[in-house]
N, CA, C and O atoms as a GROMACS GRO file, in nm:
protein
  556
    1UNK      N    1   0.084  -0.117   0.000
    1UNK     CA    2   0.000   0.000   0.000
    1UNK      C    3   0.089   0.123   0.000
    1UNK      O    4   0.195   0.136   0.060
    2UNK      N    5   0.025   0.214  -0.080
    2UNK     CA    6   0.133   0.341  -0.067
    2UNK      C    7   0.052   0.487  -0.022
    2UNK      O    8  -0.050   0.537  -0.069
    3UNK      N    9   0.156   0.537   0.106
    3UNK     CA   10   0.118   0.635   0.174
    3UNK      C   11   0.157   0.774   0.116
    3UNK      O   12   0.272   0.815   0.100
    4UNK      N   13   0.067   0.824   0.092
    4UNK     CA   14   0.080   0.962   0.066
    4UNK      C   15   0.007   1.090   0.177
    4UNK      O   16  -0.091   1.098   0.251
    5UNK      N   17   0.104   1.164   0.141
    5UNK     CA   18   0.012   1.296   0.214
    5UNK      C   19  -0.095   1.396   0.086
    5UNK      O   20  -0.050   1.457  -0.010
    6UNK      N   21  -0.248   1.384   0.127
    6UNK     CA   22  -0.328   1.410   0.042
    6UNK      C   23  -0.446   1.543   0.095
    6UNK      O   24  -0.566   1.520   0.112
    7UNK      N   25  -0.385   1.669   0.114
    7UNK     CA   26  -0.456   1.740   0.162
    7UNK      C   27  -0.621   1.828   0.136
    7UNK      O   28  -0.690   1.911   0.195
    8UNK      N   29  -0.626   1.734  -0.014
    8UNK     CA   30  -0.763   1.698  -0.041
    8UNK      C   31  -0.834   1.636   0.030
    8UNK      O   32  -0.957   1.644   0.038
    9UNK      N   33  -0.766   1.571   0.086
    9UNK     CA   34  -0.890   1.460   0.133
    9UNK      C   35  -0.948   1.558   0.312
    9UNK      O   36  -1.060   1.542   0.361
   10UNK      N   37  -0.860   1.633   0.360
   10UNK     CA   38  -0.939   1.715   0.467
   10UNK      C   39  -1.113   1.761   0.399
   10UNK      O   40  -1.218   1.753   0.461
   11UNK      N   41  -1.102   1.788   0.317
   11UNK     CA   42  -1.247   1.860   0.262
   11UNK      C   43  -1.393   1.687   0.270
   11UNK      O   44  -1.511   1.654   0.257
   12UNK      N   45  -1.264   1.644   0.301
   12UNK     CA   46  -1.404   1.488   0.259
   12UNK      C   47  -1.426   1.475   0.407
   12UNK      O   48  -1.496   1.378   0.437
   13UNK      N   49  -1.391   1.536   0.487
   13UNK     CA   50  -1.403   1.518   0.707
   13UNK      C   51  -1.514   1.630   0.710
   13UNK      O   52  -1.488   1.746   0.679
   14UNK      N   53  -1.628   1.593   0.744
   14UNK     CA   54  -1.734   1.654   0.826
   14UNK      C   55  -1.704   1.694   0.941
   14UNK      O   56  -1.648   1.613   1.015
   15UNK      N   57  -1.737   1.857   1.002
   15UNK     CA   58  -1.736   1.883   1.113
   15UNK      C   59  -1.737   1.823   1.233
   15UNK      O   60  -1.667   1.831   1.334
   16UNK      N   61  -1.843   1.754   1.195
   16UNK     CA   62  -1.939   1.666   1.329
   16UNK      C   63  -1.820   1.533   1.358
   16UNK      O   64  -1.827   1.460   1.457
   17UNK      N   65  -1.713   1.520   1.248
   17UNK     CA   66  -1.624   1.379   1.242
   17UNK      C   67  -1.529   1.413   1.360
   17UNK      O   68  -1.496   1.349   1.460
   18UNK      N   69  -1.487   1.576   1.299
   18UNK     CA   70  -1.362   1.638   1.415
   18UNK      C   71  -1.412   1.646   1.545
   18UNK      O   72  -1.332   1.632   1.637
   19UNK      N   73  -1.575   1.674   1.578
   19UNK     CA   74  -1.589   1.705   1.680
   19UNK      C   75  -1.608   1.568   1.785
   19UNK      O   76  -1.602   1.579   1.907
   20UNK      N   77  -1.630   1.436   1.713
   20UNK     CA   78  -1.606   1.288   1.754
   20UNK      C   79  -1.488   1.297   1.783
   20UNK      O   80  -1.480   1.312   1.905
   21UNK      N   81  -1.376   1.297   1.729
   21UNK     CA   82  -1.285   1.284   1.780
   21UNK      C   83  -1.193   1.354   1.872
   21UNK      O   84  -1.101   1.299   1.931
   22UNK      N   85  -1.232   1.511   1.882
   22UNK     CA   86  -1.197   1.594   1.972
   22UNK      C   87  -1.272   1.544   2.124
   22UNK      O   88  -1.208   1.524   2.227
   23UNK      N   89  -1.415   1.528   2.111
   23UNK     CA   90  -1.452   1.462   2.247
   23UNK      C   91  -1.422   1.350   2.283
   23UNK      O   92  -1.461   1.300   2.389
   24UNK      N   93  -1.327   1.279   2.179
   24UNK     CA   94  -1.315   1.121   2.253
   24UNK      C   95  -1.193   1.092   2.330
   24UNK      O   96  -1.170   1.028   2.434
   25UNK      N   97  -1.111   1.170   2.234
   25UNK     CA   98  -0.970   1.218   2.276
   25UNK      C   99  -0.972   1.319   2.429
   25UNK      O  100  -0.895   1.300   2.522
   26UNK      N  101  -1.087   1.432   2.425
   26UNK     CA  102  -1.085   1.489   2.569
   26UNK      C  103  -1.153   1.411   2.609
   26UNK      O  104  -1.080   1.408   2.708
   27UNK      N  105  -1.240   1.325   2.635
   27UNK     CA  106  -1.245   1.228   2.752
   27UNK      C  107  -1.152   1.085   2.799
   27UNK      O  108  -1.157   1.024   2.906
   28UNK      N  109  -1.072   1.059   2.683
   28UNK     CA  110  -0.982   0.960   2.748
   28UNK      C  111  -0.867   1.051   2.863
   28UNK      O  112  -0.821   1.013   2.971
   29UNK      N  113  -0.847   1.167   2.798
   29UNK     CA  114  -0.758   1.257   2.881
   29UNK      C  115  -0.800   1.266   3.037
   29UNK      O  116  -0.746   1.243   3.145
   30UNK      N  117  -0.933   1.318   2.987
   30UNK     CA  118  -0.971   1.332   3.148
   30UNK      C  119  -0.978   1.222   3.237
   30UNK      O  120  -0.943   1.230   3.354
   31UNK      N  121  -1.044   1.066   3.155
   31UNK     CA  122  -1.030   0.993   3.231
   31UNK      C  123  -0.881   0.909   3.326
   31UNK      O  124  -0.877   0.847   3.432
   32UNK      N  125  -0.756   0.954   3.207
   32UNK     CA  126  -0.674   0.962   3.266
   32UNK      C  127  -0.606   1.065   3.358
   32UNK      O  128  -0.492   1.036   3.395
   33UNK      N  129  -0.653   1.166   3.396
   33UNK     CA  130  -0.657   1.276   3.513
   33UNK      C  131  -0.714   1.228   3.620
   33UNK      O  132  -0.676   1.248   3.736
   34UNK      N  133  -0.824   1.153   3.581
   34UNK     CA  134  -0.850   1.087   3.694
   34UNK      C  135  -0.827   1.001   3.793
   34UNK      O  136  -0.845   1.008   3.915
   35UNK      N  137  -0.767   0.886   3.697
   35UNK     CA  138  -0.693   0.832   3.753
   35UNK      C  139  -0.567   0.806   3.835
   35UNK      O  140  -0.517   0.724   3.912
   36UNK      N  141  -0.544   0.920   3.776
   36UNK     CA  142  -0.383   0.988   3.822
   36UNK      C  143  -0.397   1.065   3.932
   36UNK      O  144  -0.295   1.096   3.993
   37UNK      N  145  -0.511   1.105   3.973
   37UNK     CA  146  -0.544   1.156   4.061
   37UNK      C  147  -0.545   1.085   4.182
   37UNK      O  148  -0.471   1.114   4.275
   38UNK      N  149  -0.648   0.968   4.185
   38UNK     CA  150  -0.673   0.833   4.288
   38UNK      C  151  -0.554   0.781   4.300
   38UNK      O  152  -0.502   0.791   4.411
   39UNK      N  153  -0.477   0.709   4.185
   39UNK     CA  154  -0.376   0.628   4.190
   39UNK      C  155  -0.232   0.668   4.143
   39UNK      O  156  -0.156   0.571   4.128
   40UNK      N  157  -0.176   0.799   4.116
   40UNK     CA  158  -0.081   0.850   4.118
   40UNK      C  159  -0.037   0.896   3.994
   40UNK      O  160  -0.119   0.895   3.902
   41UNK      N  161   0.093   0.945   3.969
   41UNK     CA  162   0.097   0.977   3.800
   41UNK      C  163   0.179   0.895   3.730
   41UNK      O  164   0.186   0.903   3.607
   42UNK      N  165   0.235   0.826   3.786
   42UNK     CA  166   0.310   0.657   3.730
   42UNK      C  167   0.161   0.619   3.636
   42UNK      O  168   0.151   0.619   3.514
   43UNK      N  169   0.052   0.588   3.738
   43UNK     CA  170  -0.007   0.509   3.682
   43UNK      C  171  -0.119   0.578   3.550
   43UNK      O  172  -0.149   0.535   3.438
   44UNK      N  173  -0.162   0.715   3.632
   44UNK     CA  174  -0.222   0.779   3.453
   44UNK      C  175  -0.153   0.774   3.370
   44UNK      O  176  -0.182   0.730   3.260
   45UNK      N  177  -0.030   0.823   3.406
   45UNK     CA  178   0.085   0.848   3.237
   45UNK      C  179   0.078   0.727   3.194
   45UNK      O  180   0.153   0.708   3.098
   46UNK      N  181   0.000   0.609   3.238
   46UNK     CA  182   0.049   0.463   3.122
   46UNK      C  183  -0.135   0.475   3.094
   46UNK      O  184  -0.182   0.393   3.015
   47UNK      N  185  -0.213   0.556   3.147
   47UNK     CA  186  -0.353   0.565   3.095
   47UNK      C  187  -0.369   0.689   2.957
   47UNK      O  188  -0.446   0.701   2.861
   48UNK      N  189  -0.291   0.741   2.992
   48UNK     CA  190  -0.270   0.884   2.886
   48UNK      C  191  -0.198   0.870   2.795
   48UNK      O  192  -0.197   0.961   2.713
   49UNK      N  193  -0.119   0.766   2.777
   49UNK     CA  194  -0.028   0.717   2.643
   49UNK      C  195  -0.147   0.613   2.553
   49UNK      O  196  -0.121   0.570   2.440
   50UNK      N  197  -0.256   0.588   2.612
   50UNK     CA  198  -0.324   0.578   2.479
   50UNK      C  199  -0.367   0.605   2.437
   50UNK      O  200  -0.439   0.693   2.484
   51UNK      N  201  -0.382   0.570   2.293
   51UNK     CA  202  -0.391   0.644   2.172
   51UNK      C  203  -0.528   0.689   2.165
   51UNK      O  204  -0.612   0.601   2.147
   52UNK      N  205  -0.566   0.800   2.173
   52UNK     CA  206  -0.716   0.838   2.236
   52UNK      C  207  -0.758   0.868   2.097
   52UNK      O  208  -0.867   0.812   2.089
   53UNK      N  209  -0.736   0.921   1.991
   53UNK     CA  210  -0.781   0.951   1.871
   53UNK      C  211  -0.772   0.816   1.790
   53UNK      O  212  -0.855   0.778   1.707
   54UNK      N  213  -0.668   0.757   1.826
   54UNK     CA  214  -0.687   0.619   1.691
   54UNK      C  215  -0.840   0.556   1.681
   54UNK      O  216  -0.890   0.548   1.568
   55UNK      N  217  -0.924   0.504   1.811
   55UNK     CA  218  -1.029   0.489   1.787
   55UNK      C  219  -1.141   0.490   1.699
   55UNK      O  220  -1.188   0.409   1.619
   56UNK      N  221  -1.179   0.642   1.748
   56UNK     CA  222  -1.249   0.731   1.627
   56UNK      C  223  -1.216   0.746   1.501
   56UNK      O  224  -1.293   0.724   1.407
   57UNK      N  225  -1.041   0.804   1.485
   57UNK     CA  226  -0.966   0.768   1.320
   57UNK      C  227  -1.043   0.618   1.282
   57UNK      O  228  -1.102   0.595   1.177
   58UNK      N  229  -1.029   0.536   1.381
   58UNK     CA  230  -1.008   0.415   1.274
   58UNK      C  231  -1.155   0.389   1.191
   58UNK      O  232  -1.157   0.413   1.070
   59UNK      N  233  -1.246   0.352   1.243
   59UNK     CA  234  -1.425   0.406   1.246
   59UNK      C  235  -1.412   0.500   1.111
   59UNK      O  236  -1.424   0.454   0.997
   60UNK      N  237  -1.391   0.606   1.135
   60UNK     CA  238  -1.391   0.698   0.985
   60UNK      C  239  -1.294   0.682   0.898
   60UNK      O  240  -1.315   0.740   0.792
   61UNK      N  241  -1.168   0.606   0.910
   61UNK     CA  242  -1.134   0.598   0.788
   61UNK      C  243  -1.191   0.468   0.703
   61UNK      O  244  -1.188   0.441   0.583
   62UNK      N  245  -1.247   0.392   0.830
   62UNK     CA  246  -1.329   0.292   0.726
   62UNK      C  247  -1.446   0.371   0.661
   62UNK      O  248  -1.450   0.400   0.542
   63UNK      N  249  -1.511   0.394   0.725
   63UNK     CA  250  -1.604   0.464   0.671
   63UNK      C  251  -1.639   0.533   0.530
   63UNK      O  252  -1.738   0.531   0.457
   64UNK      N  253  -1.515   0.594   0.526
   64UNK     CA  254  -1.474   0.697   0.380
   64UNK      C  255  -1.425   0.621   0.336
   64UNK      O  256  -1.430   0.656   0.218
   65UNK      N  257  -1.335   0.462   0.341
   65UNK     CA  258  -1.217   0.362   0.225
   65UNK      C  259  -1.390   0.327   0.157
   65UNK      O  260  -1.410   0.332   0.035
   66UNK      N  261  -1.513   0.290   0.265
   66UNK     CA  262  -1.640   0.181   0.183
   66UNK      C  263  -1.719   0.307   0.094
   66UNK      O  264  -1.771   0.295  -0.017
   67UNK      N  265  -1.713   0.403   0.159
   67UNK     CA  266  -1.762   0.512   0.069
   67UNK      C  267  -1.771   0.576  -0.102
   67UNK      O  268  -1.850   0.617  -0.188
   68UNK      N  269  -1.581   0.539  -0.063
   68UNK     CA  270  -1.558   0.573  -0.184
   68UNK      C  271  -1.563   0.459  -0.282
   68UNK      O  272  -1.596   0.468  -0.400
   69UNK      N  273  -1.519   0.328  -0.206
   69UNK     CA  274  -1.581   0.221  -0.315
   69UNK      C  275  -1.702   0.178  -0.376
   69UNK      O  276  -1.721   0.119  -0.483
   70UNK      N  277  -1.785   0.221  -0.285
   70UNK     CA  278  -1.914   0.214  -0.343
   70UNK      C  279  -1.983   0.368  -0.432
   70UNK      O  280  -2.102   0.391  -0.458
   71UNK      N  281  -1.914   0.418  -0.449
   71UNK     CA  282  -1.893   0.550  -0.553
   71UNK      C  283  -1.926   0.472  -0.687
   71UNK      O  284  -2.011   0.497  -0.772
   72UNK      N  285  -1.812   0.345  -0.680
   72UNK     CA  286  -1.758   0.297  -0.842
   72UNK      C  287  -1.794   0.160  -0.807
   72UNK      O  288  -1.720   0.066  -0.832
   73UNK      N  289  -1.935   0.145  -0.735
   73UNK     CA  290  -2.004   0.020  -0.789
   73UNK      C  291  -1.980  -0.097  -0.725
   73UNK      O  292  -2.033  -0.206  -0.746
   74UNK      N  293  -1.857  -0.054  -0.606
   74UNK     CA  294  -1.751  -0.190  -0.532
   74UNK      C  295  -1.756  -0.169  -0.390
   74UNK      O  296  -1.784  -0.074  -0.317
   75UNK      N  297  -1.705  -0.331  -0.368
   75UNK     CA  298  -1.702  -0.318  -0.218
   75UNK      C  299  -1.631  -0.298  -0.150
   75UNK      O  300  -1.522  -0.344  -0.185
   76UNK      N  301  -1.631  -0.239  -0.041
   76UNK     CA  302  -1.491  -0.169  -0.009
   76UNK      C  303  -1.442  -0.241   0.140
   76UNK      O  304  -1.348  -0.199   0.208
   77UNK      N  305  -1.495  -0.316   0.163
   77UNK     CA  306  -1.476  -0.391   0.286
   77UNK      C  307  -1.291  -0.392   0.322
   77UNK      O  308  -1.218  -0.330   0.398
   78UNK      N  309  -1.276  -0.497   0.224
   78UNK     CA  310  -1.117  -0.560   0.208
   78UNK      C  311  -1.059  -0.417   0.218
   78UNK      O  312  -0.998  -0.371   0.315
   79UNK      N  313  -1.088  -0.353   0.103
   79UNK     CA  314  -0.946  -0.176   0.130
   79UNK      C  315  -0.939  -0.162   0.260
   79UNK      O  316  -0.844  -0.204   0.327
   80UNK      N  317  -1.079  -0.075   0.325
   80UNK     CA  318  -1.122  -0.034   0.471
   80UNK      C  319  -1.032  -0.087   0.488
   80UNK      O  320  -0.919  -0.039   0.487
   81UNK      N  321  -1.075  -0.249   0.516
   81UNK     CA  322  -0.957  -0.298   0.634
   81UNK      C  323  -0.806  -0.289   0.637
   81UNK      O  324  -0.730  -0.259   0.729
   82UNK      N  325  -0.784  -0.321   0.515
   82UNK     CA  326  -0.657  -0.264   0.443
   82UNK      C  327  -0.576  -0.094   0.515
   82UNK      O  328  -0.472  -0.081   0.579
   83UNK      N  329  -0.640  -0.026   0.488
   83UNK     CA  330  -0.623   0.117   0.501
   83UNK      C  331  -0.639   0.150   0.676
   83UNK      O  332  -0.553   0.218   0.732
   84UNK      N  333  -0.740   0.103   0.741
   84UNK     CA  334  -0.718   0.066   0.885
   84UNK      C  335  -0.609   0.011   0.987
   84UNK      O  336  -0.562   0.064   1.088
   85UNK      N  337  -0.586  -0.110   0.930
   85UNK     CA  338  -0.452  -0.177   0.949
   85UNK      C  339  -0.332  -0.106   0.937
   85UNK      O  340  -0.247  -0.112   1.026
   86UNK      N  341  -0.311  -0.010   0.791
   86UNK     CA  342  -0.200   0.023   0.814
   86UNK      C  343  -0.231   0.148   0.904
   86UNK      O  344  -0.128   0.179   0.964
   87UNK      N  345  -0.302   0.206   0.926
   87UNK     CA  346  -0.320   0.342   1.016
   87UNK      C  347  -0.262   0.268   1.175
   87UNK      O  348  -0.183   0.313   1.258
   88UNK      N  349  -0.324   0.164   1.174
   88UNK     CA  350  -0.287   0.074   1.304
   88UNK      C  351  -0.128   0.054   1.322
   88UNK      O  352  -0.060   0.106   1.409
   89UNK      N  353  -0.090  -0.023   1.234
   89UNK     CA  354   0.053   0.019   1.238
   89UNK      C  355   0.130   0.096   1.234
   89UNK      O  356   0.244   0.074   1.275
   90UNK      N  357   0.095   0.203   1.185
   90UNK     CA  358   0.139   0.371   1.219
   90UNK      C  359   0.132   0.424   1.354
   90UNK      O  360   0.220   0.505   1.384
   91UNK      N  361   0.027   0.389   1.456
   91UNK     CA  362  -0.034   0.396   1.563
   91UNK      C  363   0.089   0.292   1.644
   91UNK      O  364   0.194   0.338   1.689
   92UNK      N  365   0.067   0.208   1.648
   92UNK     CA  366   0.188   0.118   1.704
   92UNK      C  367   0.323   0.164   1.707
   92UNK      O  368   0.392   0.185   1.807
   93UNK      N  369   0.362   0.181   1.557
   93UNK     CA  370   0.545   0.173   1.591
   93UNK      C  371   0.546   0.356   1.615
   93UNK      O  372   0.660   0.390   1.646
   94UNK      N  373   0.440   0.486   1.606
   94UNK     CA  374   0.394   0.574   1.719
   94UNK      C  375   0.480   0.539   1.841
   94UNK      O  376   0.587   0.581   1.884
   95UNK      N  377   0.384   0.440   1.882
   95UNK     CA  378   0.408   0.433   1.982
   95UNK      C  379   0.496   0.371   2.065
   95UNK      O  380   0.480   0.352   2.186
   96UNK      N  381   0.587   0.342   2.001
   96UNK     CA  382   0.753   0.226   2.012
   96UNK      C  383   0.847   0.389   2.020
   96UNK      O  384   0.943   0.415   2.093
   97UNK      N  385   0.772   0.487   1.910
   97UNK     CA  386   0.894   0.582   1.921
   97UNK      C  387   0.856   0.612   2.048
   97UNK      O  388   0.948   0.624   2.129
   98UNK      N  389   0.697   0.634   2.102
   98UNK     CA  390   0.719   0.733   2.215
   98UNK      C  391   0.766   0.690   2.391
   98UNK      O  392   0.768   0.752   2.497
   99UNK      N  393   0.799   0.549   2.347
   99UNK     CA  394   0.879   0.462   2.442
   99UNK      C  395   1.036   0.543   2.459
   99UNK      O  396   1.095   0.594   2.554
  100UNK      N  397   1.064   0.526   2.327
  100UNK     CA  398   1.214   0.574   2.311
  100UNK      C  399   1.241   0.716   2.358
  100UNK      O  400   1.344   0.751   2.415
  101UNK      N  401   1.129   0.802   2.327
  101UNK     CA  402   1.120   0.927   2.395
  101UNK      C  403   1.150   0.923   2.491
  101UNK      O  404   1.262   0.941   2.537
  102UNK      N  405   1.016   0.889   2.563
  102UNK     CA  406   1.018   0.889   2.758
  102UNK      C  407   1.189   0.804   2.809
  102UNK      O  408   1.252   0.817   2.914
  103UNK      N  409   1.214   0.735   2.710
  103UNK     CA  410   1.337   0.669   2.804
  103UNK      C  411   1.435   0.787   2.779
  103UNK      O  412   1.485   0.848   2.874
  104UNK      N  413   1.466   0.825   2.627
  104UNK     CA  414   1.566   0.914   2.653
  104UNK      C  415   1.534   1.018   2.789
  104UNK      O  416   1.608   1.030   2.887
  105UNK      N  417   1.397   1.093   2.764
  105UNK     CA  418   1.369   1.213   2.858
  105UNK      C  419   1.439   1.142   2.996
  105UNK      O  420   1.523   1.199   3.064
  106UNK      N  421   1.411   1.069   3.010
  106UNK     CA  422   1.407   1.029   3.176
  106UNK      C  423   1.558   0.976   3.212
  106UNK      O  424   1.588   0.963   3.330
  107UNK      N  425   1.655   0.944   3.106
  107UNK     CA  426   1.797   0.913   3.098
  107UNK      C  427   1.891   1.049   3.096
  107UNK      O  428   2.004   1.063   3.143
  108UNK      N  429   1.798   1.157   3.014
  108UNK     CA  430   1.877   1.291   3.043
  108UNK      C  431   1.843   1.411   3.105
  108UNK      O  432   1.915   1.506   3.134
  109UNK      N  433   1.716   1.394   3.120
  109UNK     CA  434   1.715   1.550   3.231
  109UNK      C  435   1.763   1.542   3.368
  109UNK      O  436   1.768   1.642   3.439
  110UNK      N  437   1.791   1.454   3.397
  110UNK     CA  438   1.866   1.490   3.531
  110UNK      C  439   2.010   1.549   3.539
  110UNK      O  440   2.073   1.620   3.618
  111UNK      N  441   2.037   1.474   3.402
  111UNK     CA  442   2.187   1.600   3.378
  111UNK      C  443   2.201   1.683   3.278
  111UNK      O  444   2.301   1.753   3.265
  112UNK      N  445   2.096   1.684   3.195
  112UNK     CA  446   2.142   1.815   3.054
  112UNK      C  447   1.975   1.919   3.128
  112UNK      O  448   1.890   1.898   3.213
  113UNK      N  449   1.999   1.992   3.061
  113UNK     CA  450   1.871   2.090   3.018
  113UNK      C  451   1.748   2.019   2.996
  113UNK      O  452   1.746   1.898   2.974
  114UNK      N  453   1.642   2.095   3.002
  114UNK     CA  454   1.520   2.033   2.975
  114UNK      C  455   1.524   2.056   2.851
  114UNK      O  456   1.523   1.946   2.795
  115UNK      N  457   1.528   2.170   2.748
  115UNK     CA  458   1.531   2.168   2.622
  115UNK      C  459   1.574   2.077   2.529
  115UNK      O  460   1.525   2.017   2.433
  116UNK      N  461   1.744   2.090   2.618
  116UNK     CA  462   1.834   2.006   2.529
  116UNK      C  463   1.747   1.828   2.571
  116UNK      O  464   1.700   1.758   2.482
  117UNK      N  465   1.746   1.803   2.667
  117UNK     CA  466   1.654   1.673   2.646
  117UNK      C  467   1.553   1.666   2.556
  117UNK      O  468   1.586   1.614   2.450
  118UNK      N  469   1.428   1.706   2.567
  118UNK     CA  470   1.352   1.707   2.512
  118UNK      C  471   1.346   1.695   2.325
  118UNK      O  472   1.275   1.630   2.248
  119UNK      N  473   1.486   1.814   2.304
  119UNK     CA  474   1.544   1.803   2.164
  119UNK      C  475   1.591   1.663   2.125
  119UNK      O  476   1.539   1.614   2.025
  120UNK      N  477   1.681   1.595   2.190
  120UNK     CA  478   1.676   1.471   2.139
  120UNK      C  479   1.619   1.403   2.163
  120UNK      O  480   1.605   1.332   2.064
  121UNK      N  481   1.525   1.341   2.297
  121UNK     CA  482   1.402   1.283   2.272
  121UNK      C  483   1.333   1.290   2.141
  121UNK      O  484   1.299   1.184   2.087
  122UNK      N  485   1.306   1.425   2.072
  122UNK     CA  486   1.240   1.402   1.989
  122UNK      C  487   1.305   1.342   1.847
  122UNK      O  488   1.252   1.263   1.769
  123UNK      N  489   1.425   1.399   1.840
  123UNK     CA  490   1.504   1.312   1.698
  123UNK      C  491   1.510   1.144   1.759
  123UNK      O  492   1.518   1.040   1.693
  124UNK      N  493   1.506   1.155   1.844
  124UNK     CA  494   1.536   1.000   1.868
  124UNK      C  495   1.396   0.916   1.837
  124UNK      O  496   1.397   0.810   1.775
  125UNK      N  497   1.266   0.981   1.892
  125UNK     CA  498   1.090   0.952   1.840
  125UNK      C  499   1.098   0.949   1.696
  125UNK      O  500   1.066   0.846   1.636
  126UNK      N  501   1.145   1.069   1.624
  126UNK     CA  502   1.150   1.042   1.440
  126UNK      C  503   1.222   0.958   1.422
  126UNK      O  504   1.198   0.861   1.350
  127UNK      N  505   1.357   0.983   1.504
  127UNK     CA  506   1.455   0.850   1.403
  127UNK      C  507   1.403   0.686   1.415
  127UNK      O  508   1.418   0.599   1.330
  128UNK      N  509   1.347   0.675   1.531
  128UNK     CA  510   1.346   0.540   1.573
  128UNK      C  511   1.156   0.512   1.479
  128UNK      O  512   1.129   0.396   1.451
  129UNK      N  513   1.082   0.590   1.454
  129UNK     CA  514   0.936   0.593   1.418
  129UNK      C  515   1.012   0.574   1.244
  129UNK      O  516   0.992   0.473   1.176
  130UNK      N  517   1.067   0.650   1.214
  130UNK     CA  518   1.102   0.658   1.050
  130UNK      C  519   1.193   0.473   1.005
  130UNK      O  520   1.193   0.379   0.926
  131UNK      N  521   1.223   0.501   1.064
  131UNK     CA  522   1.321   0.341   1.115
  131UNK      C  523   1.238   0.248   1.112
  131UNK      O  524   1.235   0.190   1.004
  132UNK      N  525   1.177   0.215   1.181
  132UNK     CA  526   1.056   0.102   1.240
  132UNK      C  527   0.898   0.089   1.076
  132UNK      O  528   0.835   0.010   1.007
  133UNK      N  529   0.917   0.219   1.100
  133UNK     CA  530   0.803   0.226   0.939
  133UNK      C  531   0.860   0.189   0.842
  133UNK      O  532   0.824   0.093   0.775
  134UNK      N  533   0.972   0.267   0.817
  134UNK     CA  534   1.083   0.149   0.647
  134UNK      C  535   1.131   0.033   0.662
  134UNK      O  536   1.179  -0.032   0.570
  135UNK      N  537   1.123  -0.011   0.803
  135UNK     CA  538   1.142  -0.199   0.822
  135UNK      C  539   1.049  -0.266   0.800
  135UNK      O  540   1.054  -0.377   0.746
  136UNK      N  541   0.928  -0.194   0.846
  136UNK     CA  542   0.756  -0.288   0.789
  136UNK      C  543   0.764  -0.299   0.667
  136UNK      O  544   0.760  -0.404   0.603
  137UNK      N  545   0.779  -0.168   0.618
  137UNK     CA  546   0.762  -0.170   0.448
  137UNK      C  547   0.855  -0.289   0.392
  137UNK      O  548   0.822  -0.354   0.293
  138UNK      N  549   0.968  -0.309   0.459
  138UNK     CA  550   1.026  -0.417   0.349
  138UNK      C  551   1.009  -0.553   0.392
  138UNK      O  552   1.066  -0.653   0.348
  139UNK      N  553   0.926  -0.546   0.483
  139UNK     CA  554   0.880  -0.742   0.540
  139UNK      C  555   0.772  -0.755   0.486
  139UNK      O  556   0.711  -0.862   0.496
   0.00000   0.00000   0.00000
């Protein structure tokens, strides 16, 4: 399957789609505030690292893969799932980089800067996310 960035396709998202996913995303948040609240912030921060938007993404991008196949007469089941899956795996090795993050963060702010941490935390999230995505692609 090949990923492109297609900024056409924003015009095909209904209001009402963003506003699903803006409330689903602020309520997993909160529910992890909550928790973090009762049971400490060890334990929200592993409630708040999930992926609170993939949900809803995933739901609408099926939605729009059967849409458009049935435009041209076809079924769009197989793509959907297709096109889901890989959003899923995008979502995943996500979230492998943002492992690598938190470890760098937490390996260097006690002795560099918060900036300067944070700065490579984040090349280390692209490098290791860009990495992990061109290894799928070739298995």
């Amino acid at each position: 399957m090949h990923i492109e960035f297609d900024l056409s396709a924003l015009h095909e998202i209904r209001w009402y789609q963003y506003a699903v996913r803006f409330l689903f995303g602020g309520l997993i948040t909160a529910m992890a505030g909550v928790i973090a609240k009762e049971f400490g912030p060890v334990v929200g921060g592993l409630f708040l690292a999930f992926p609170a938007i993939f949900p809803a993404s995933a739901t609408l991008i099926e939605k729009h893969e059967k849409e458009r196949k049935q435009e041209h007469g076809l079924n769009g089941t197989v793509r959907a799932a297709e096109v889901v899956s890989t959003d899923a795996a995008g979502a995943a090795i996500g979230s492998l980089g943002l492992v690598v993050f938190a470890v760098v963060v937490w390996r260097l702010i006690p002795n560099h800067s918060t900036g300067w941490a944070l700065g490579a935390a984040t090349f280390a999230w692209l490098a290791v996310s860009a990495l992990l995505w061109d290894l799928r692609k070739r298995m």
